[in-house]
N, C-alpha and C positions, 0 to 999 in steps of 0.2 A: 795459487792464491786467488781468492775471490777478490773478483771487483767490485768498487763502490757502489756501484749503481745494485748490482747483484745482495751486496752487505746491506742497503738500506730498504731495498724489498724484501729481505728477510726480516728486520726489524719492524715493517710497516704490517707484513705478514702476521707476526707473532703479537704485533699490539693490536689488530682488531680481533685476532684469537682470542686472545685474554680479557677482552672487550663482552667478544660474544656469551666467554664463560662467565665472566662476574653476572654479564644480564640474565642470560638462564639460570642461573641461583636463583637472582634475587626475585625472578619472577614465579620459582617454584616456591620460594621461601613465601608469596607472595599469597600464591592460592592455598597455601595451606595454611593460611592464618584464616582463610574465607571461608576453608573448607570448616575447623577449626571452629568458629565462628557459628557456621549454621550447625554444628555436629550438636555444639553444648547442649541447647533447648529440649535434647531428647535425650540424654542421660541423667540418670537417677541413681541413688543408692539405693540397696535392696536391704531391707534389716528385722527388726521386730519392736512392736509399740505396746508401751501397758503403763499406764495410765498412773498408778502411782510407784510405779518404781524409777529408780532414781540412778542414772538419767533414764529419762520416760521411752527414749529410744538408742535402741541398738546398731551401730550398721555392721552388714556380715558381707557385703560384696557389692557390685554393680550393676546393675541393668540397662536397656536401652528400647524405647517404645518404637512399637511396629505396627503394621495392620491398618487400621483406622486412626491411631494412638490410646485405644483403650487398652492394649495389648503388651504385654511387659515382656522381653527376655532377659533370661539370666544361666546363671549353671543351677543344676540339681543339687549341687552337695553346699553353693549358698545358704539354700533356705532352712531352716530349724527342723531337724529330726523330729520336734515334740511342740507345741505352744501349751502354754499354759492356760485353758480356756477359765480355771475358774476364776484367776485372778484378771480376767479378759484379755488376754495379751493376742497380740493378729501381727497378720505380716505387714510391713508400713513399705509405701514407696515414698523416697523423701528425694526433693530437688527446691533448689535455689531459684529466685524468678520475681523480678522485680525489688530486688535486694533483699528480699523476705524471705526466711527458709520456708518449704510445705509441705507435708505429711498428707498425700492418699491411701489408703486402706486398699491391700489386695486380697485376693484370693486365688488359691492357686488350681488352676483348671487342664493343666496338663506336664506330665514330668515322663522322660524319660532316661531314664539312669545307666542304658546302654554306651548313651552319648554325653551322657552326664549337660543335659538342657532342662529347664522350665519355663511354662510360659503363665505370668502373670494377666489377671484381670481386674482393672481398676474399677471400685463399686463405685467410681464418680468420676465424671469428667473426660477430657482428652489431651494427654502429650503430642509435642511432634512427633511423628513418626519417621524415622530411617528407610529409606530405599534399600530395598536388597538387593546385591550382587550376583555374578555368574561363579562362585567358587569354582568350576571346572576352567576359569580362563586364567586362572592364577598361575603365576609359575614363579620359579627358581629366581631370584635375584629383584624381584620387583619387589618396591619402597611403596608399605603401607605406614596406617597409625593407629592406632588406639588411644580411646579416653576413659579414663574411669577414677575410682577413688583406688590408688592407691596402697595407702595405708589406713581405710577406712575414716572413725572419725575424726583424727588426727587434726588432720585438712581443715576441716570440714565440708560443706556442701560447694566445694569450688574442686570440678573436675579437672584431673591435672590427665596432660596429653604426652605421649612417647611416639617415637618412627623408628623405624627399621626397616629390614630387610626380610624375605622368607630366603632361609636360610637353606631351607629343604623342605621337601613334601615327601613325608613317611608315615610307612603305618603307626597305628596307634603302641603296639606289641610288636615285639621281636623277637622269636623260639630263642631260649638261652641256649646257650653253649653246653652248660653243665646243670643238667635235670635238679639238683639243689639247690637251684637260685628260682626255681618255678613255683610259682606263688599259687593260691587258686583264684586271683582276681585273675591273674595273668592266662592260664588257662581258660577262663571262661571270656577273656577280647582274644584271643588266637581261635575261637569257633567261629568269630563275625570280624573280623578286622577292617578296619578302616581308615584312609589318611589322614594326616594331622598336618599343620602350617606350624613350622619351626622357625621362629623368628631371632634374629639378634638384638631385639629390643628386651629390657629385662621391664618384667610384669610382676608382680608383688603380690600377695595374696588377696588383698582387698580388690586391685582388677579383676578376678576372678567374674566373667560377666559382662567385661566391656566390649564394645563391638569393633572390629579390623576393620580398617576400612581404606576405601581409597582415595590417597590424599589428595587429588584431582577432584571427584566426581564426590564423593565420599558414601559412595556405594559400600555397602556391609557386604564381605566376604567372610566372612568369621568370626568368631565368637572366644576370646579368652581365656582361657583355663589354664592355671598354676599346678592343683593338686592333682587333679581325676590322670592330666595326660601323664604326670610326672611320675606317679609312681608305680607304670604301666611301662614307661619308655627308662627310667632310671631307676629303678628297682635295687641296685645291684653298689648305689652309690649310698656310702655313710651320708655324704652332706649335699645337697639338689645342688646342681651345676650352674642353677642361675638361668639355663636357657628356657626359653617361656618357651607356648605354644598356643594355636586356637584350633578351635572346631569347625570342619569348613559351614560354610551358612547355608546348605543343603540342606542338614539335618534339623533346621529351625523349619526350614520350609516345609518339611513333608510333615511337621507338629502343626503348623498351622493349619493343615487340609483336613484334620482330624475332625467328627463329628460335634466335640465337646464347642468349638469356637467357632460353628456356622450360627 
């Protein structure tokens, strides 16, 4: 039988334990309202604007300003296949800011549909911009977040935030089992493959564009995508699984070094 003395240094034991863990909560819970905080100023919704149709704007996804902050990312399959130049309709960046919604005009100066990325540029003005991260420091089990719209304009221009975990780091495509489930999207990412962050946060179509980050520092290691990854890695499923994923923030980077955006 344990003794007194022995019973109440276990019990002294286990109350500064549960002491230490409520204060690391609350102090994680803490920076990521801070993190949170400084993240919002630099997301945007990504959509299309024309002037007399009703409503005058569209939103189709997320974005988050980089660079200088003239500089907008998003995914590729966001932005509009087609604009309608005669009735003047353009791509609109729209964010919240000083209680006033606002509407900058973009243009899109570089897309790459391997990665399913674009990188916006604002014909006025400057957002804050995101710090970029080491996507190769990332691993298995670390607690990122993401902010974006959602469900589009629902919401409206009030970016709503999710965390999670990286679930796993796998390639984009995986050779099928049986040659009749092989698509020719799917054959054409098995010539170039590349990994992807699997998250256990669930991300909704309108995130589509929001940026991972981490909930510390709030460094961008990736970039959100629903559709491009899904139906590359779930092909195979009637109804999407719900598991989100992003692109690691590598492949924004080597967009930015491109000759269009010196």
């Amino acid at each position: 039988m344990h003794s007194p003395i022995i019973k109440t240094l276990v019990s002294v034991l286990a109350s500064i334990f549960t002491a230490f863990t409520i204060f690391d909560n609350c102090y994680a819970k803490q920076e990521l309202a801070e993190t949170v905080a400084n993240i919002k100023p630099s997301i945007v919704a990504i959509g299309t604007y024309l002037p007399k149709r009703n409503p005058r704007a569209v939103f189709l996804g997320t974005g988050f300003a980089v660079a200088n902050g003239s500089l907008v990312v998003t995914n590729a399959h966001v932005l509009p296949d087609k604009l309608d130049y005669e009735h003047l309709e353009q791509v609109g960046v729209f964010y919240r800011q000083s209680d006033d919604d606002h509407i900058i005009i973009a243009t899109v100066v570089v897309i790459d549909k391997d990665h399913d990325l674009a990188i916006l540029k604002l014909k006025e003005g400057q957002l804050t911009p995101l710090k970029l991260g080491n996507a190769l420091s990332v691993r298995e089990g670390q607690e990122y977040a993401f902010t974006g719209y959602p469900i589009g304009m629902v919401l409206g221009l009030y970016p709503v935030t999710h965390r999670g975990i990286i679930s796993a780091i796998s390639p984009i495509v995986i050779p099928a089992i049986h040659s009749g489930s092989i698509n020719q999207k799917m054959l054409q990412r098995l010539h170039d493959p590349y990994n992807v962050f699997q998250l256990d946060a669930t991300a909704y179509p309108g995130n589509s564009g929001s940026p991972l980050y981490n909930t510390v520092t709030g460094e961008v290691i990736g970039v959100i995508n629903k559709v491009f990854v899904q139906e590359s890695k779930e092909n195979l499923l009637s109804h999407p699984s719900g598991i989100s994923y992003a692109i690691p923030i590598d492949h924004v980077e080597k967009l930015l070094k491109v000759k269009e955006l010196k």
